[in-house]
DSSP file (Angstrom, degrees, kcal/mol; ACC not computed):
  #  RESIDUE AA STRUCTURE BP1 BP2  ACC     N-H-->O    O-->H-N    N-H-->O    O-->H-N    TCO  KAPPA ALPHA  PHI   PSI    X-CA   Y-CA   Z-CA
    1    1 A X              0   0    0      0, 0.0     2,-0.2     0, 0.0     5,-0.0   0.000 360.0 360.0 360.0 158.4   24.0  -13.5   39.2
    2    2 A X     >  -     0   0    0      1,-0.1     4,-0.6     4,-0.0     0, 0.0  -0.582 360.0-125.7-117.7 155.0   21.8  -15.9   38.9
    3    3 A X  H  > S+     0   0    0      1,-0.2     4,-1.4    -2,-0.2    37,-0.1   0.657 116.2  49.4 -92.8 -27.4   21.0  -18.5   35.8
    4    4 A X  H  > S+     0   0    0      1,-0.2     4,-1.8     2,-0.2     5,-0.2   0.984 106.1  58.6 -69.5 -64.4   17.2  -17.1   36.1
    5    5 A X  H  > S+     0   0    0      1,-0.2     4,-0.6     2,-0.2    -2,-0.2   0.520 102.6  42.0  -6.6 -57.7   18.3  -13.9   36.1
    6    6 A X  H  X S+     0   0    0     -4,-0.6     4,-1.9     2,-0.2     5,-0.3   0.852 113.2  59.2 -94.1 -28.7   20.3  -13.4   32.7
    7    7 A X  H >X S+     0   0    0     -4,-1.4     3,-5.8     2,-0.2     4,-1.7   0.877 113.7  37.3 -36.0 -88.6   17.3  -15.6   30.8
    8    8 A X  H 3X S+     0   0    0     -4,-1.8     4,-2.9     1,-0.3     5,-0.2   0.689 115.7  51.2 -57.5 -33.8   14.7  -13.0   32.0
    9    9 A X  H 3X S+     0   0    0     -4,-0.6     4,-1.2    -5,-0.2    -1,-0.3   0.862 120.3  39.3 -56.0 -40.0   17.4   -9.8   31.4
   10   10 A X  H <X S+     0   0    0     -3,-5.8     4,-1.5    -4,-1.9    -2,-0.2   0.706 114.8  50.9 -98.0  -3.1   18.0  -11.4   27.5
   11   11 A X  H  X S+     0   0    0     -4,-1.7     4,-1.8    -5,-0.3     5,-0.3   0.901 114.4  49.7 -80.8 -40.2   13.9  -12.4   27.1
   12   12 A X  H  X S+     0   0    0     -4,-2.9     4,-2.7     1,-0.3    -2,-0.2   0.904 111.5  45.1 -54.3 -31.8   13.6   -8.5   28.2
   13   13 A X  H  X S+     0   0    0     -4,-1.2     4,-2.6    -5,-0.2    -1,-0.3   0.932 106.6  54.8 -71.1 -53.1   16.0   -7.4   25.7
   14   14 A X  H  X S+     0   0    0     -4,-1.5     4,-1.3     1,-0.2    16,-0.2   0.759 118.6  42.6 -62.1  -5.3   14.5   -9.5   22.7
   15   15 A X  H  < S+     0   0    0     -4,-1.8    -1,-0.2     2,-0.2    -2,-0.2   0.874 109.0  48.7 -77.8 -43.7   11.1   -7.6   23.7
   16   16 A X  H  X S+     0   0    0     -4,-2.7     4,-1.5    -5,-0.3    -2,-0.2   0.768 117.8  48.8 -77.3 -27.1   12.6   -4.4   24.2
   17   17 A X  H >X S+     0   0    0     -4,-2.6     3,-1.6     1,-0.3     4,-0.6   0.998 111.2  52.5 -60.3 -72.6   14.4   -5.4   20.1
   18   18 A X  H 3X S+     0   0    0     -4,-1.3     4,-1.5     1,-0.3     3,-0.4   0.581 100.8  57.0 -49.5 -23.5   11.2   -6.4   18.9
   19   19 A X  H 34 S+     0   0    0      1,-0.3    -1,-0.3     2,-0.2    -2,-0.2   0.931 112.1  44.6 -87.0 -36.2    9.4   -3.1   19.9
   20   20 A X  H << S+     0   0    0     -3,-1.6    -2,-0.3    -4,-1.5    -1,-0.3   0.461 124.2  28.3-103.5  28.7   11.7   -1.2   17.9
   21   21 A X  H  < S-     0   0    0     -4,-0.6    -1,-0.2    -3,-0.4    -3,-0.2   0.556  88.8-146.2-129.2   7.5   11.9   -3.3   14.7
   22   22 A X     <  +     0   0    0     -4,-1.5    -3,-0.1    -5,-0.2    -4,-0.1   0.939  51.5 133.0  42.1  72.9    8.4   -4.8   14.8
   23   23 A X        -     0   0    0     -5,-0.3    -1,-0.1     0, 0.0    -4,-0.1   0.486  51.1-146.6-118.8 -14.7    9.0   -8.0   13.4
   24   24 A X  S    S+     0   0    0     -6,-0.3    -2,-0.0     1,-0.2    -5,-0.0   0.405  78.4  79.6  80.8 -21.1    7.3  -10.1   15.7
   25   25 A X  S  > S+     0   0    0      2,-0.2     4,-1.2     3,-0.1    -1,-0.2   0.266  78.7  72.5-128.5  -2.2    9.3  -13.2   15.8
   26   26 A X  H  > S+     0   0    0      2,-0.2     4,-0.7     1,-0.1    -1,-0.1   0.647 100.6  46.4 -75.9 -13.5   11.8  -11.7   18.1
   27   27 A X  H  > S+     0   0    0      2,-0.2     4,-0.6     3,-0.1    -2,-0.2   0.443 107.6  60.3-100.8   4.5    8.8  -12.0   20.9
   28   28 A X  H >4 S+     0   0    0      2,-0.1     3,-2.7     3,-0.1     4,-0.2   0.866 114.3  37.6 -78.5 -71.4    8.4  -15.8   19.4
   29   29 A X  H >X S+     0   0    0     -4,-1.2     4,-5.1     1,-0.3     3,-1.2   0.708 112.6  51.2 -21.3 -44.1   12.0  -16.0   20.5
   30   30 A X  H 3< S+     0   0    0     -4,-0.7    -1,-0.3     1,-0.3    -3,-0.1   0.810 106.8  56.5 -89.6 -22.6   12.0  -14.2   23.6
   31   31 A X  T << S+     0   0    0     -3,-2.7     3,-0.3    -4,-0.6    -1,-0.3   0.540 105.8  51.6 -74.7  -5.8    9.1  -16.2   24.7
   32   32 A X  T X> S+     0   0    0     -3,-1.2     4,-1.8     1,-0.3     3,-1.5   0.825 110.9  48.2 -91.3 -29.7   11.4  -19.5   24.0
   33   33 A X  H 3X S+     0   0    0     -4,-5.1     4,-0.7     1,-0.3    -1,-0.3   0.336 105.4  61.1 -79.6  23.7   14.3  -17.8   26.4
   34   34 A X  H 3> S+     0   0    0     -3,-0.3     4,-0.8     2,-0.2    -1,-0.3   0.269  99.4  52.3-123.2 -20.3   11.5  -17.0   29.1
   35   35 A X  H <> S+     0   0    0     -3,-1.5     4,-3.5     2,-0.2    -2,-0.2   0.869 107.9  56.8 -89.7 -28.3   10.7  -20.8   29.5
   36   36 A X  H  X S+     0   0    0     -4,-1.8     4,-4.0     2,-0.2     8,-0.2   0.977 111.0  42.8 -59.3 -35.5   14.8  -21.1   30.0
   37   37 A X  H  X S+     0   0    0     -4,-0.7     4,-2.4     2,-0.2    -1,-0.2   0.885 112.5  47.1 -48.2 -41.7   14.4  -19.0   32.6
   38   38 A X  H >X S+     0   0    0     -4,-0.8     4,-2.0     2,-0.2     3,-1.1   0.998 114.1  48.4 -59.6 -73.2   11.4  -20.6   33.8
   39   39 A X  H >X>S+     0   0    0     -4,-3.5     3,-2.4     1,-0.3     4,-0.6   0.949 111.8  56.8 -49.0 -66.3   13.5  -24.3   33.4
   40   40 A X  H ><5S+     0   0    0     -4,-4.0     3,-1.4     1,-0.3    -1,-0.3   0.726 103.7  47.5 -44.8 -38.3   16.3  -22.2   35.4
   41   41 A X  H <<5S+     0   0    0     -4,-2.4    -1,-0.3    -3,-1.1    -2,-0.2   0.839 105.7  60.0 -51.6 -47.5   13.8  -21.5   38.4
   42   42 A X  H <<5S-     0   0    0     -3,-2.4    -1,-0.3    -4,-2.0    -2,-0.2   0.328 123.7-106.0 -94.2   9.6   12.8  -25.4   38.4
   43   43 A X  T <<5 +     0   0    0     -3,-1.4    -3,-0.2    -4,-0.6    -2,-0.1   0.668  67.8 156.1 119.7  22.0   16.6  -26.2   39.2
   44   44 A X      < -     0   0    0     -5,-0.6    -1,-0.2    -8,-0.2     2,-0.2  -0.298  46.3-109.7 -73.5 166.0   17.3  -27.6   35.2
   45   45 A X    >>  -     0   0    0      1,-0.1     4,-1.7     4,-0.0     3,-0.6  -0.666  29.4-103.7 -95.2-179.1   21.2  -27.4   34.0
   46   46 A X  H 3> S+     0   0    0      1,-0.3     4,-4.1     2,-0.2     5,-0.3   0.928 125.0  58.2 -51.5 -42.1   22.3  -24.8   31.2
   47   47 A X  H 3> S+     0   0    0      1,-0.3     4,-2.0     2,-0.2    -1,-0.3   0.962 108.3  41.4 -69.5 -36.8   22.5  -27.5   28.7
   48   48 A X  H <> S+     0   0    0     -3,-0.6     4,-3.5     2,-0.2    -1,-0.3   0.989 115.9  59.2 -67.2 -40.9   18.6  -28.5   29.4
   49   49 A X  H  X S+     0   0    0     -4,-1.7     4,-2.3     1,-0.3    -2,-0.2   0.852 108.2  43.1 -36.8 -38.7   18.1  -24.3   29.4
   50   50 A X  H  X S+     0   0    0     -4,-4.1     4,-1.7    -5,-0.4    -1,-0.3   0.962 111.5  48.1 -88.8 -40.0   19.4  -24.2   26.2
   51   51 A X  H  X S+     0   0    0     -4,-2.0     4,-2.7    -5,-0.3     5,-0.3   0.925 116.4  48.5 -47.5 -68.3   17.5  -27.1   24.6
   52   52 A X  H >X S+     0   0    0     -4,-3.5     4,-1.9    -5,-0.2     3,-0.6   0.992 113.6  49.1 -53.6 -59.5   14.3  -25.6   26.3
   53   53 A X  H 3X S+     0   0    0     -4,-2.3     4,-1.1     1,-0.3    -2,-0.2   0.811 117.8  35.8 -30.2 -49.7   15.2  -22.2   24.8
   54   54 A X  H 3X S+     0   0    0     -4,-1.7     4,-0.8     3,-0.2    -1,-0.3   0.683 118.3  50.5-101.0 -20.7   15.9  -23.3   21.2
   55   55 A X  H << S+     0   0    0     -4,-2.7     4,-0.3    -3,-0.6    -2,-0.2   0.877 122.8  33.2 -73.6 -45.8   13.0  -26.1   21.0
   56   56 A X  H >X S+     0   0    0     -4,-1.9     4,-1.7    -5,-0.3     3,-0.9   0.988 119.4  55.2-104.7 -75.0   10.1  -23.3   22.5
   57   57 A X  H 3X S+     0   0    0     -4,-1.1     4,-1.1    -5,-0.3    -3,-0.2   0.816 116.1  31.3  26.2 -94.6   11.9  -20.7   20.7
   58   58 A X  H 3X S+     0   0    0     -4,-0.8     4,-1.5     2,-0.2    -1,-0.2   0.532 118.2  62.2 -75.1 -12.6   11.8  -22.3   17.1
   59   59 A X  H <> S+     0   0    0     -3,-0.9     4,-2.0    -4,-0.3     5,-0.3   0.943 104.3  41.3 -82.0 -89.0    8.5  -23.9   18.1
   60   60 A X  H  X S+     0   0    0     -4,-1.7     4,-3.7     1,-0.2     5,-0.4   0.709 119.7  49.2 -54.2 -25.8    6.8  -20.9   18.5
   61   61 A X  H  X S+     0   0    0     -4,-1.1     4,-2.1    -5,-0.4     5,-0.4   0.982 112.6  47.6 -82.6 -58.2    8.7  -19.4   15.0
   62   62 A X  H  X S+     0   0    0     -4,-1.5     4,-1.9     1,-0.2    -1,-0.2   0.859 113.3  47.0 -55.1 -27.6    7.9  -22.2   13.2
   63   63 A X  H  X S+     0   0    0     -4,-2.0     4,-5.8     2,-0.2    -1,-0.2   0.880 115.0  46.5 -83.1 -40.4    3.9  -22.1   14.5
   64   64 A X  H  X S+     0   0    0     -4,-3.7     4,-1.7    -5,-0.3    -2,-0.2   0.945 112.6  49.7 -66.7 -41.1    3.4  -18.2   13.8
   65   65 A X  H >< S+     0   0    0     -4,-2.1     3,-0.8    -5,-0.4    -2,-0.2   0.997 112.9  49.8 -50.7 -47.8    5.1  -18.6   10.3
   66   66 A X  H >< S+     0   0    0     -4,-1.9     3,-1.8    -5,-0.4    -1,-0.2   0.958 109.7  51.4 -43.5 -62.7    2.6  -21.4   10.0
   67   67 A X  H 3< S+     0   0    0     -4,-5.8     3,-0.3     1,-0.3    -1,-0.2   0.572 105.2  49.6  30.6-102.0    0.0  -19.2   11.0
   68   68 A X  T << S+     0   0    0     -4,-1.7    -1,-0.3    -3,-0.8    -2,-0.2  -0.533 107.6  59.9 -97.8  31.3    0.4  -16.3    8.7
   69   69 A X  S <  S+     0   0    0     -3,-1.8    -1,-0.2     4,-0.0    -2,-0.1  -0.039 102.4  48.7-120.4  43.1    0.6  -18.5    5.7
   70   70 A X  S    S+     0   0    0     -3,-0.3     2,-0.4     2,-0.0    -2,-0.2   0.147  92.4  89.3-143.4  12.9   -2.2  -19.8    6.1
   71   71 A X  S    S-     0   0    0      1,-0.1     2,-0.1     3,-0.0     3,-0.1  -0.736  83.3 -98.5 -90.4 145.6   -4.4  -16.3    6.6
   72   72 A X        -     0   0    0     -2,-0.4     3,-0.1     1,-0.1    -1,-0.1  -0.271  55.9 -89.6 -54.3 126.4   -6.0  -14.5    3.4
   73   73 A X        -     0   0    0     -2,-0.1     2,-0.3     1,-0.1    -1,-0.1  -0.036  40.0 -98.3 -64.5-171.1   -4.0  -11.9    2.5
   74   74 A X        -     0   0    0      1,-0.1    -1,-0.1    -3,-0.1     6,-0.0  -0.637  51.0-111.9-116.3 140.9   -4.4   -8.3    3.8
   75   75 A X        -     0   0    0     -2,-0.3     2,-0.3     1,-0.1    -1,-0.1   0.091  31.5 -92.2 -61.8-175.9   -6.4   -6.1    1.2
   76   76 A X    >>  -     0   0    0      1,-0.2     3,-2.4     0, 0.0     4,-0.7  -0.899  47.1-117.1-103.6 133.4   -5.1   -3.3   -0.9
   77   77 A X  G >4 S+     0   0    0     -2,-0.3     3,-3.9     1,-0.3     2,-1.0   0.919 117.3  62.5 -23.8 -72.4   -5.9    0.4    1.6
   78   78 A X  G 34 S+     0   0    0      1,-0.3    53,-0.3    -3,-0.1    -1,-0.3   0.343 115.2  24.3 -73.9  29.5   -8.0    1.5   -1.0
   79   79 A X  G <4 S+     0   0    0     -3,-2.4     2,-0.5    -2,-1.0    -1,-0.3   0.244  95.5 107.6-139.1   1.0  -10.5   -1.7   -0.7
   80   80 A X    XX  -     0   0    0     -3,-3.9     3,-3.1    -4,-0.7     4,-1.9  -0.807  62.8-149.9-108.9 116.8   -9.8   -2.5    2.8
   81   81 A X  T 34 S+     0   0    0     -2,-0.5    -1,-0.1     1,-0.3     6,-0.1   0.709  97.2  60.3 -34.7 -48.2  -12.9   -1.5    5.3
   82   82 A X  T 34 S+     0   0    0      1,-0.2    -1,-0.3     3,-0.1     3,-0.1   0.467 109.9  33.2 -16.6 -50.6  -10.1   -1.0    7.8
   83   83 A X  T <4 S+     0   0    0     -3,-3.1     2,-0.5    -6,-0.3    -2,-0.2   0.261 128.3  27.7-121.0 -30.9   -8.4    1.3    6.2
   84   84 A X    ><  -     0   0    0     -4,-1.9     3,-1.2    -7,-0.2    -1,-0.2  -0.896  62.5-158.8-152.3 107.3  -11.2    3.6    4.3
   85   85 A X  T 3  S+     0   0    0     -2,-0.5    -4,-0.1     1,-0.2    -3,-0.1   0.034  82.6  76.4 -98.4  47.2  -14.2    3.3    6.1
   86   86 A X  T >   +     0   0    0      2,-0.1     3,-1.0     3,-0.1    42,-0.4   0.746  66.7 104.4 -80.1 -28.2  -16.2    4.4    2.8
   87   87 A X  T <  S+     0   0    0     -3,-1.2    42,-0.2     1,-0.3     3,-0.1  -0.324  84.9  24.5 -84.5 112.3  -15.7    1.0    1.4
   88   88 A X  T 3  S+     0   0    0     40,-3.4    -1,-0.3     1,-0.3    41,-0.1  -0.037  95.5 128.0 106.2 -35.9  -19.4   -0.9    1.7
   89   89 A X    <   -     0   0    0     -3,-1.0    39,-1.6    38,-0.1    -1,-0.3  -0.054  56.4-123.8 -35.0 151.2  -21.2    2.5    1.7
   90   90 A X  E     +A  127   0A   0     37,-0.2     2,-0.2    -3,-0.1    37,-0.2  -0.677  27.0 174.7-119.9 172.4  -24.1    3.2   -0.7
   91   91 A X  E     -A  126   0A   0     35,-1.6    35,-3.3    -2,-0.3     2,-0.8  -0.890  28.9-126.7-163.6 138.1  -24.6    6.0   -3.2
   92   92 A X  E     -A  125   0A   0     33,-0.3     2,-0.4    -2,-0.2    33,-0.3  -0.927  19.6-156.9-100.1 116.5  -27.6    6.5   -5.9
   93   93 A X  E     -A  124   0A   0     31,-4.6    31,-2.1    -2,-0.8     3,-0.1  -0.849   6.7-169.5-104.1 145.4  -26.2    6.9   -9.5
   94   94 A X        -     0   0    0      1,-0.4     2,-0.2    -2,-0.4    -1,-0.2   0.868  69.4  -1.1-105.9 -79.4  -28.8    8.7  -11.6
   95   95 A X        -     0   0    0      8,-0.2    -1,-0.4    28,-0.1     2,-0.3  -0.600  63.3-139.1-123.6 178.1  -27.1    8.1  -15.2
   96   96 A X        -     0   0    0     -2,-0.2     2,-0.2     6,-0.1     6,-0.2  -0.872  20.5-125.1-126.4 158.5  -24.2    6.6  -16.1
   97   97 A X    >   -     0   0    0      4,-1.6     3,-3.2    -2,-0.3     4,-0.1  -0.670  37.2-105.2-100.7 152.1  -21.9    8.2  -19.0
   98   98 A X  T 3  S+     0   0    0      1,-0.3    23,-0.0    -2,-0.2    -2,-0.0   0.782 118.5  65.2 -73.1 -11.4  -21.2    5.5  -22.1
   99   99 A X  T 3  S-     0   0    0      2,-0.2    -1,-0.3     1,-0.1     0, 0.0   0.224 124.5-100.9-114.4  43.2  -17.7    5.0  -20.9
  100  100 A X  S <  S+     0   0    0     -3,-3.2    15,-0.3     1,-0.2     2,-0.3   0.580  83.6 124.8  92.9  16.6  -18.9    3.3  -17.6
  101  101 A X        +     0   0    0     13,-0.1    -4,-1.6    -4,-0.1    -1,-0.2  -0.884  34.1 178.5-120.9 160.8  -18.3    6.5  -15.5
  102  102 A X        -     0   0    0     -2,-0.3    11,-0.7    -6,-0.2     2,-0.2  -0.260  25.1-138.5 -88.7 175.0  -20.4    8.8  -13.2
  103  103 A X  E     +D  112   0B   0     -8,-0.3     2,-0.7     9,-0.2     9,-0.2  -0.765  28.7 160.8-133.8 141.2  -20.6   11.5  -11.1
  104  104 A X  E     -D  111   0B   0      7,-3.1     2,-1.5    -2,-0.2     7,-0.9  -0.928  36.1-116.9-163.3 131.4  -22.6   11.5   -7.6
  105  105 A X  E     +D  110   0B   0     -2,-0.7     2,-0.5     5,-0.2     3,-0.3  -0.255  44.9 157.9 -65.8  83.3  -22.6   13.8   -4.3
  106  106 A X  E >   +D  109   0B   0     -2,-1.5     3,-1.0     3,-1.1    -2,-0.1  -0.953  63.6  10.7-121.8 155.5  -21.7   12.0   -1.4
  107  107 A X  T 3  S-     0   0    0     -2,-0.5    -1,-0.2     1,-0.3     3,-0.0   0.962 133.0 -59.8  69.5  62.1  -20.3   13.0    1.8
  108  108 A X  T 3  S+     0   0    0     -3,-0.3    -1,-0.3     1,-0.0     2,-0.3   0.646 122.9  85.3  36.4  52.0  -21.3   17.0    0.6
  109  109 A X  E <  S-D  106   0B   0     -3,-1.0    -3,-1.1    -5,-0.1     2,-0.5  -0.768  83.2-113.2 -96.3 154.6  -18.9   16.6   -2.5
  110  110 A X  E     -D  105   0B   0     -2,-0.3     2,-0.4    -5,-0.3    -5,-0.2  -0.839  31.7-162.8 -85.2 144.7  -19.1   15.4   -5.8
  111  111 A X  E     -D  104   0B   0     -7,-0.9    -7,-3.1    -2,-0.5    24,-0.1  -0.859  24.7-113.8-119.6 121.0  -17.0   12.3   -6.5
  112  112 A X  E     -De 103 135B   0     22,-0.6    24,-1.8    -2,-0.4     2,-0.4  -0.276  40.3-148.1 -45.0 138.0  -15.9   10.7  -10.0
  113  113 A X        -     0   0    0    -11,-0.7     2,-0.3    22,-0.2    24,-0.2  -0.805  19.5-179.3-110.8 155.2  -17.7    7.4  -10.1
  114  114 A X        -     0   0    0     -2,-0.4    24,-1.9    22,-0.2     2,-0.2  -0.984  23.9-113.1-159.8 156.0  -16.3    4.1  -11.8
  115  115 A X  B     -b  138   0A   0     -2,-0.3     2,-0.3   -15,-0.3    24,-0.2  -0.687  26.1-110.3 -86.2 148.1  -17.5    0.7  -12.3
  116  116 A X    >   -     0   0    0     22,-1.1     3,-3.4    -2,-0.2    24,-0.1  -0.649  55.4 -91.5 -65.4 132.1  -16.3   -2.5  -10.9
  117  117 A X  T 3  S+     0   0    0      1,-0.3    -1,-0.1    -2,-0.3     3,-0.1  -0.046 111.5  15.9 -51.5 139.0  -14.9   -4.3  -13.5
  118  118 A X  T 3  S+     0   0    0      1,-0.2    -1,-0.3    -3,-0.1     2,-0.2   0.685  96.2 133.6  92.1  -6.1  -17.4   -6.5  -15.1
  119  119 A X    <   -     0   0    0     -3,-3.4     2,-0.3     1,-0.0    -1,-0.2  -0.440  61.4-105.5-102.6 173.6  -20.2   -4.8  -13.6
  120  120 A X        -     0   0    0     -2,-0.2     2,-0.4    -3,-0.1    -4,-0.1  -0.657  21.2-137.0 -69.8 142.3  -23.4   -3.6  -15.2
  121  121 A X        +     0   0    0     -2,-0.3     2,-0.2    -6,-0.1   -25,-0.0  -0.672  53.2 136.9 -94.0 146.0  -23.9    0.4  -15.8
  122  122 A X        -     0   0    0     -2,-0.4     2,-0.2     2,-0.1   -29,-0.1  -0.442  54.3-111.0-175.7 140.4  -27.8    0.8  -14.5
  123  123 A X  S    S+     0   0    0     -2,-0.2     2,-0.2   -29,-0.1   -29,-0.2  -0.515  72.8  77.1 -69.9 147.6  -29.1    3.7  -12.2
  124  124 A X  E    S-A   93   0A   0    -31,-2.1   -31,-4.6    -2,-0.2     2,-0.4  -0.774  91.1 -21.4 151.3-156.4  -30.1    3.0   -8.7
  125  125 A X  E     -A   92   0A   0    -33,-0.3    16,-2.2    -2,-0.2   -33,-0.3  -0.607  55.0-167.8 -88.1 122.0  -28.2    2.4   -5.5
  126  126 A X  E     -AC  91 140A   0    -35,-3.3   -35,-1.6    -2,-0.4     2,-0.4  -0.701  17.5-133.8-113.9 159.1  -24.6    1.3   -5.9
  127  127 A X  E     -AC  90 139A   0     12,-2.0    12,-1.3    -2,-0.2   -37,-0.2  -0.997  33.7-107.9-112.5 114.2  -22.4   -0.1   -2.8
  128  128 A X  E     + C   0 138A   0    -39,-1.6   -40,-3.4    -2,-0.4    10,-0.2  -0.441  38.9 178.1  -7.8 107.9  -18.7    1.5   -2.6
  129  129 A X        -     0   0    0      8,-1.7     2,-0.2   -42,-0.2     9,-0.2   0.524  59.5 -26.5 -87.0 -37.9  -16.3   -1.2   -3.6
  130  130 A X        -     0   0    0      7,-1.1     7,-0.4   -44,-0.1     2,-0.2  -0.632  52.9-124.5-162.5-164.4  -12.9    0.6   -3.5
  131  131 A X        -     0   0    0    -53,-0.3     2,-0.7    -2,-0.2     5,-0.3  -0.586  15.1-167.6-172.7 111.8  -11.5    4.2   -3.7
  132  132 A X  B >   -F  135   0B   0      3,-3.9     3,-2.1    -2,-0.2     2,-0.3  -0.942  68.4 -58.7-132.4 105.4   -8.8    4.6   -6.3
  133  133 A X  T 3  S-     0   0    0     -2,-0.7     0, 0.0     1,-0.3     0, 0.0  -0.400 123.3 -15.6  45.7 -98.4   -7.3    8.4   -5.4
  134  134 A X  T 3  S+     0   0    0     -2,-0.3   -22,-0.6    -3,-0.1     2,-0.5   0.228 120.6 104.4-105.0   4.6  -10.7   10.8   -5.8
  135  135 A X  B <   -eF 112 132B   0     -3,-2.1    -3,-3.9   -24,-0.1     2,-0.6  -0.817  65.2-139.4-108.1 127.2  -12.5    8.3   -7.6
  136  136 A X        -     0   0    0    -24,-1.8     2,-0.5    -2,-0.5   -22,-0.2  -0.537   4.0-164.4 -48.3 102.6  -15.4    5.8   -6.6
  137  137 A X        +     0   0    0     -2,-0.6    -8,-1.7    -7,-0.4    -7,-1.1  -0.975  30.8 176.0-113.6 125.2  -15.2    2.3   -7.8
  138  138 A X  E     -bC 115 128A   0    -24,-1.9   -22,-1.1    -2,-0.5   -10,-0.2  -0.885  17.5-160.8-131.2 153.9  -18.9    1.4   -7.1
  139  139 A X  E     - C   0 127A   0    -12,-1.3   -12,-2.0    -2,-0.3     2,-0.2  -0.785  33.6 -86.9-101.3 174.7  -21.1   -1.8   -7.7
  140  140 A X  E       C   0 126A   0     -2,-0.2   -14,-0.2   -14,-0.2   -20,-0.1  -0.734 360.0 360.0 -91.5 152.2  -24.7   -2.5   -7.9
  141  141 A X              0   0    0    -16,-2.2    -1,-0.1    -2,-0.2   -15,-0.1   0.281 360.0 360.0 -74.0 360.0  -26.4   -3.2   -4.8
């Protein structure tokens, strides 16, 4: 069998690992053993294979880590647009109750209302901040 051969058979395998543990940095990997294969094609020996493998390989792990620490972290579900497409929706609060809570009919039910911390209590049109189990965490618009 051929030197090309067992590269692309172990890049397939580190793919086929990565689909079932979703980690992601097994297809950084599997992309470094797909350039030995590649170096095997262009006629390199094992020792350069392996050198490409573990340089392209650790290259690519070291450049995703980099990456992902340097993205904003991922929002909590109940504030993330993504996740709860309520969040950025408007609502009209008619009165507010003195300890900063509501109640107000959206989406044909009524829904408990809450304030963002720090925010103002005033009627009018509030923007959906969050969603904290049945409850509304709203700001003013």
């Amino acid at each position: 069998m051929a030197e090309s051969t067992i590269w692309w058979l172990l890049a397939g395998g580190l793919i086929a690992l990565e689909l079932l543990t979703g980690t992601f940095y097994l297809l950084m990997v599997s992309l470094g053993v797909a350039g030995a294969a590649i170096a095997a094609h262009l006629g390199a020996s094992v020792p350069v294979q392996l050198v490409v493998a573990a340089a392209l390989g650790g290259g690519f792990v070291v450049a995703w880590r980099s990456y992902k620490k340097h993205q904003p972290p991922a929002l909590p579900a109940g504030a993330n647009r993504d996740v709860n497409l309520d969040i950025g929706e408007t609502l009209h609060i008619d009165v507010w109750n003195e300890d900063g809570t509501s109640t107000a009919h959206y989406r044909g039910a009524n829904w408990g209302v809450s304030l963002r911390v720090g925010a103002a209590s005033s009627p009018g049109l509030h923007r959906i901040v969050e969603v904290v189990g049945s409850r509304l965490v709203v700001e003013k618009v």
